[in-house]
Backbone atoms as SQL, in Angstrom:
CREATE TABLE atoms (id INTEGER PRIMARY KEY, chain TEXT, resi INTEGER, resn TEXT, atom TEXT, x REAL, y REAL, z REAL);
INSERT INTO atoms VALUES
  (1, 'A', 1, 'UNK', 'N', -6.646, -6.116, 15.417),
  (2, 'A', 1, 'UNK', 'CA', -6.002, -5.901, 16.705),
  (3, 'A', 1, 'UNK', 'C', -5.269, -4.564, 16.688),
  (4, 'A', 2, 'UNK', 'N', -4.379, -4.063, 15.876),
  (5, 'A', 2, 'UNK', 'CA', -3.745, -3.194, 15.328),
  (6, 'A', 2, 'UNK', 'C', -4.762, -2.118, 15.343),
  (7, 'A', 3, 'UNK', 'N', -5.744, -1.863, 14.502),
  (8, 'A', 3, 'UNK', 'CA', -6.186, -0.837, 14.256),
  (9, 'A', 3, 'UNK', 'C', -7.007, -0.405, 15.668),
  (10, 'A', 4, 'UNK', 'N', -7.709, -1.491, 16.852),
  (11, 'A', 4, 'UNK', 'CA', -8.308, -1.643, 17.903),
  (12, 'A', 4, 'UNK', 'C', -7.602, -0.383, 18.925),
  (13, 'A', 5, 'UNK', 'N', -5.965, -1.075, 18.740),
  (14, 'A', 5, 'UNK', 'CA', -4.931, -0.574, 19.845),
  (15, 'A', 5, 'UNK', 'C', -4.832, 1.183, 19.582),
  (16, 'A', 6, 'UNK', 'N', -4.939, 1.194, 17.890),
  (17, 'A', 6, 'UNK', 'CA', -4.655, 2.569, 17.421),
  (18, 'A', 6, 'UNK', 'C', -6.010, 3.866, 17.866),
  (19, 'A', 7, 'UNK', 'N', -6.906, 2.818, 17.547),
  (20, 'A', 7, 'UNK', 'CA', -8.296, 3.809, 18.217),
  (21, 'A', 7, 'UNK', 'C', -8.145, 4.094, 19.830),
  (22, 'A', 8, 'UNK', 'N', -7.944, 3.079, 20.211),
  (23, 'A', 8, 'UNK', 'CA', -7.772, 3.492, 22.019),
  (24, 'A', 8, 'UNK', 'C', -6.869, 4.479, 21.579),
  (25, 'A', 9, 'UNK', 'N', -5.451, 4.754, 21.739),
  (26, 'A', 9, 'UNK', 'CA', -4.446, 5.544, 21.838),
  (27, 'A', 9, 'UNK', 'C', -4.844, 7.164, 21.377),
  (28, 'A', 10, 'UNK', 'N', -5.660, 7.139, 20.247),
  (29, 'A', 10, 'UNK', 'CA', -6.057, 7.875, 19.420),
  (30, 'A', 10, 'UNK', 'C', -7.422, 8.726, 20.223),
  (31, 'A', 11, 'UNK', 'N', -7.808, 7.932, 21.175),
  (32, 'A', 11, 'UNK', 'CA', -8.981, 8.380, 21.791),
  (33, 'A', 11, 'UNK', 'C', -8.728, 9.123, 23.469),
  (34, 'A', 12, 'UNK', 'N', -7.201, 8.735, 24.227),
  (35, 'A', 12, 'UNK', 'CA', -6.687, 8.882, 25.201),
  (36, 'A', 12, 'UNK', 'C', -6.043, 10.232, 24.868),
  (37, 'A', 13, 'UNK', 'N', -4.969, 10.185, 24.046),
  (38, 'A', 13, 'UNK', 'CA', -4.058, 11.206, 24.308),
  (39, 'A', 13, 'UNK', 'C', -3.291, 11.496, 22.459),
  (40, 'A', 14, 'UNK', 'N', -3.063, 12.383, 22.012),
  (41, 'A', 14, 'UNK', 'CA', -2.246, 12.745, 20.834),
  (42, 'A', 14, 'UNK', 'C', -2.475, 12.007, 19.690),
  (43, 'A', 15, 'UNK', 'N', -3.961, 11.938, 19.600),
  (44, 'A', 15, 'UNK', 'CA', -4.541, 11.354, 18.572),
  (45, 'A', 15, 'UNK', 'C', -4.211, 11.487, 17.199),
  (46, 'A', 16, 'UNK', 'N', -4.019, 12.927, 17.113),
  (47, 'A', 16, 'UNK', 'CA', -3.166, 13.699, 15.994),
  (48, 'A', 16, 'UNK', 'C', -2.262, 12.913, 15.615),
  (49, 'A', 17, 'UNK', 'N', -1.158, 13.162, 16.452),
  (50, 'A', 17, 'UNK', 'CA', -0.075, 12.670, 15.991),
  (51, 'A', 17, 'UNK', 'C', 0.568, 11.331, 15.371),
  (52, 'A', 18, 'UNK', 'N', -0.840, 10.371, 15.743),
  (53, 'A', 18, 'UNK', 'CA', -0.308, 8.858, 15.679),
  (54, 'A', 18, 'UNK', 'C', -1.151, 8.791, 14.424),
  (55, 'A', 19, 'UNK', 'N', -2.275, 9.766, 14.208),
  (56, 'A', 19, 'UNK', 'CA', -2.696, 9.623, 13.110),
  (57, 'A', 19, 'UNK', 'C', -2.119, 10.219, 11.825),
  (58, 'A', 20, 'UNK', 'N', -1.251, 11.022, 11.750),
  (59, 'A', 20, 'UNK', 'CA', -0.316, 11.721, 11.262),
  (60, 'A', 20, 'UNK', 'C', 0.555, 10.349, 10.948),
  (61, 'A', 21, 'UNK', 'N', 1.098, 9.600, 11.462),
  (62, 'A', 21, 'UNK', 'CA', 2.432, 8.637, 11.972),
  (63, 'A', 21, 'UNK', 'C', 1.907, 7.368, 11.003),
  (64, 'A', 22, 'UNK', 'N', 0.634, 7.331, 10.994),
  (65, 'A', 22, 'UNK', 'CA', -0.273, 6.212, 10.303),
  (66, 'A', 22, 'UNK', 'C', -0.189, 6.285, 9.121),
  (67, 'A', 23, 'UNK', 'N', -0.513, 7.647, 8.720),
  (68, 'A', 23, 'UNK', 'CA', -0.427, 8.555, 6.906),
  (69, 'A', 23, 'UNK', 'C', 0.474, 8.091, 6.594),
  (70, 'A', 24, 'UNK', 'N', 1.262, 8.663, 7.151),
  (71, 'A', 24, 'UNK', 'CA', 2.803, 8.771, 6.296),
  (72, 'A', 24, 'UNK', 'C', 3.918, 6.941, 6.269),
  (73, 'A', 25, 'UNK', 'N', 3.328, 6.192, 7.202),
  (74, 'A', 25, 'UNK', 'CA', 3.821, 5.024, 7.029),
  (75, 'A', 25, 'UNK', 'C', 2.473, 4.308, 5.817),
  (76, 'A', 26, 'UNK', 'N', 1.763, 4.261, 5.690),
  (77, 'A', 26, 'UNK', 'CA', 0.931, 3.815, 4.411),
  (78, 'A', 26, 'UNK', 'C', 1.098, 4.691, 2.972),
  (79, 'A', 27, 'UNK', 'N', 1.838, 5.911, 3.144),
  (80, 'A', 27, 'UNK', 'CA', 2.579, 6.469, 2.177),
  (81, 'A', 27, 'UNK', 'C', 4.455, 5.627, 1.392),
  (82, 'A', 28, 'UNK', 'N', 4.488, 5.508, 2.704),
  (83, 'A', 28, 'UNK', 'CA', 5.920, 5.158, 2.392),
  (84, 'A', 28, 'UNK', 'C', 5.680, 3.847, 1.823),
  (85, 'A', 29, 'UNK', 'N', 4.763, 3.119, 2.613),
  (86, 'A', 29, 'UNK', 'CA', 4.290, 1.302, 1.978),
  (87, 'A', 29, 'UNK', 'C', 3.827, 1.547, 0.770),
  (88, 'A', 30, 'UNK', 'N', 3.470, 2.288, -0.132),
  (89, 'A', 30, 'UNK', 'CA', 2.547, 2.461, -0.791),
  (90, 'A', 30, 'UNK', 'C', 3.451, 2.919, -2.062),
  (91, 'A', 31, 'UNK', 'N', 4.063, 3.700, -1.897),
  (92, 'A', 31, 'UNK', 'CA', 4.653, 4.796, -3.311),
  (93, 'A', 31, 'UNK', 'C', 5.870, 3.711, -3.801),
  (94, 'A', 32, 'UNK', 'N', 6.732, 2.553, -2.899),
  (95, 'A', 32, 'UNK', 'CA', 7.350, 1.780, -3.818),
  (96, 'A', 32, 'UNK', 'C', 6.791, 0.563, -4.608),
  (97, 'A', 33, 'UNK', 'N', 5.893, 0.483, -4.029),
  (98, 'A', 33, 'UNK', 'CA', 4.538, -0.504, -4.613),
  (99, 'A', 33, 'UNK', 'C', 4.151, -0.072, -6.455),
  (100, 'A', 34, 'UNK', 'N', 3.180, 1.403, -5.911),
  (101, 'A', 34, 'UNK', 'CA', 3.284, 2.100, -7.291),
  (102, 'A', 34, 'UNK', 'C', 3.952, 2.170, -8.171),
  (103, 'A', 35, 'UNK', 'N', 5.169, 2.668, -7.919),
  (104, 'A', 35, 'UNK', 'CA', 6.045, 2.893, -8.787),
  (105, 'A', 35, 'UNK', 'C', 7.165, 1.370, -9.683),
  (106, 'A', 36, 'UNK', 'N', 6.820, 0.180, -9.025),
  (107, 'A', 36, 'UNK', 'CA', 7.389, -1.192, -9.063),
  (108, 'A', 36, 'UNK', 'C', 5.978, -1.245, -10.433),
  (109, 'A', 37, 'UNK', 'N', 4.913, -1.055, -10.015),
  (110, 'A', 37, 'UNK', 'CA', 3.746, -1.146, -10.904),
  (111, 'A', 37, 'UNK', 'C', 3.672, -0.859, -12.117),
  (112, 'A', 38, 'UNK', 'N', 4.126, 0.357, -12.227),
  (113, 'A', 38, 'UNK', 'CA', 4.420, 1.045, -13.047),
  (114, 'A', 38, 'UNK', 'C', 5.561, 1.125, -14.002),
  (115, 'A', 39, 'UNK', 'N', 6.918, 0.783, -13.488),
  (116, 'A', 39, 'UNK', 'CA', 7.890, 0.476, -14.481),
  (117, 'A', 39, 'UNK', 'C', 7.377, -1.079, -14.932),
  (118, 'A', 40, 'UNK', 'N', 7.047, -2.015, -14.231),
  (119, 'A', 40, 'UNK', 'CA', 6.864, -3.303, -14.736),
  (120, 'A', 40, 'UNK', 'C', 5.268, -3.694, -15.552),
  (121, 'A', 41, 'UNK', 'N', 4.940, -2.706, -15.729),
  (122, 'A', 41, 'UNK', 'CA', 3.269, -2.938, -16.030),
  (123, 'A', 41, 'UNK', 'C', 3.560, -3.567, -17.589),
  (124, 'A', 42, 'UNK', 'N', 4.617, -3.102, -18.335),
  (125, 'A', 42, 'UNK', 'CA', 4.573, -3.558, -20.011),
  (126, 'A', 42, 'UNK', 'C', 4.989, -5.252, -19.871),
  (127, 'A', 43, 'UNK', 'N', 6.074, -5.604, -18.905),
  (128, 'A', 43, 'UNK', 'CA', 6.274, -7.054, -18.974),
  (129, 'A', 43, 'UNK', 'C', 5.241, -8.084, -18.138),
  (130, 'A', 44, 'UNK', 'N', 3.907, -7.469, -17.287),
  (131, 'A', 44, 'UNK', 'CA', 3.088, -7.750, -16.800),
  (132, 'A', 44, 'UNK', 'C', 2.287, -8.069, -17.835),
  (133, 'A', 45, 'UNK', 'N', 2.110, -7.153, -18.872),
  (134, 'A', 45, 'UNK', 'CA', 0.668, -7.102, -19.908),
  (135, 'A', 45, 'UNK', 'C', 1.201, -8.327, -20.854),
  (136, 'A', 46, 'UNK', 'N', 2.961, -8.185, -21.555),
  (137, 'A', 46, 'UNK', 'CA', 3.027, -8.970, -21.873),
  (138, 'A', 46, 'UNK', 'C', 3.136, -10.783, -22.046),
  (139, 'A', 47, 'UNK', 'N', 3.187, -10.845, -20.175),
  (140, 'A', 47, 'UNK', 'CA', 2.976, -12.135, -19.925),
  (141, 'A', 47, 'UNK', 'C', 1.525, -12.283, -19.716),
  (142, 'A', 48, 'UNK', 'N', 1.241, -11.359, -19.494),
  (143, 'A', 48, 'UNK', 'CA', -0.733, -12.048, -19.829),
  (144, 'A', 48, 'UNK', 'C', -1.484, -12.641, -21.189),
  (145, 'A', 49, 'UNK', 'N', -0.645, -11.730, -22.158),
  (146, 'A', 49, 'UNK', 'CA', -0.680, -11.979, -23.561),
  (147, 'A', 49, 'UNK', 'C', -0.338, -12.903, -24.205),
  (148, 'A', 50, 'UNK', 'N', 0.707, -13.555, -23.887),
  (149, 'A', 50, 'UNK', 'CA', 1.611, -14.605, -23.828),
  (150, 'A', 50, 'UNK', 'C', 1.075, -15.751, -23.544),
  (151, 'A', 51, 'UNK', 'N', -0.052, -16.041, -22.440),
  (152, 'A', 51, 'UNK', 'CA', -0.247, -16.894, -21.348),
  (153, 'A', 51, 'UNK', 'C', -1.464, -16.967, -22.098),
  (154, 'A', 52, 'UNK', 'N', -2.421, -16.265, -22.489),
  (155, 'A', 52, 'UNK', 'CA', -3.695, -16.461, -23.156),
  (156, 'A', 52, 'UNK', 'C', -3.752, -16.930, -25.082),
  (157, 'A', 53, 'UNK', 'N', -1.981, -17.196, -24.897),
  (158, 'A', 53, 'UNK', 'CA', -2.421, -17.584, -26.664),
  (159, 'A', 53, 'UNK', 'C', -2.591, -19.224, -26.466),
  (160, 'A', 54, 'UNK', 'N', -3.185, -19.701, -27.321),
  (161, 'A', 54, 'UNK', 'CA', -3.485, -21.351, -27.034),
  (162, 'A', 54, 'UNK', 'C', -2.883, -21.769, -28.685),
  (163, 'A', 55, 'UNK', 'N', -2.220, -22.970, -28.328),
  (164, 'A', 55, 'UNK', 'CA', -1.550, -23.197, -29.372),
  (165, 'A', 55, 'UNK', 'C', -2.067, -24.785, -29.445);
């Protein structure tokens, strides 16, 4: 529905700009994601490790 509304708008008037507006909010969603990934990736690996020993 979302992306539907964004093509009309995008196809009428200042297509640029909303596509510009699109970037940079899937940037901002995106880089605290990464970076959460990334400091936590060693206590991630180690609960996988953890979880696959069979006792």
């Amino acid at each position: 529905i979302g992306l539907n509304q964004w093509k009309d708008q995008a196809s009428t008037a200042g297509g640029q700009a909303i596509q510009n507006l699109v970037i940079t909010g899937s940037l901002i969603t995106i880089v605290p994601l990464v970076i959460a990934f990334l400091c936590l990736q060693k206590y991630w690996q180690s609960g996988l490790a953890a979880g696959a020993v069979k006792e």
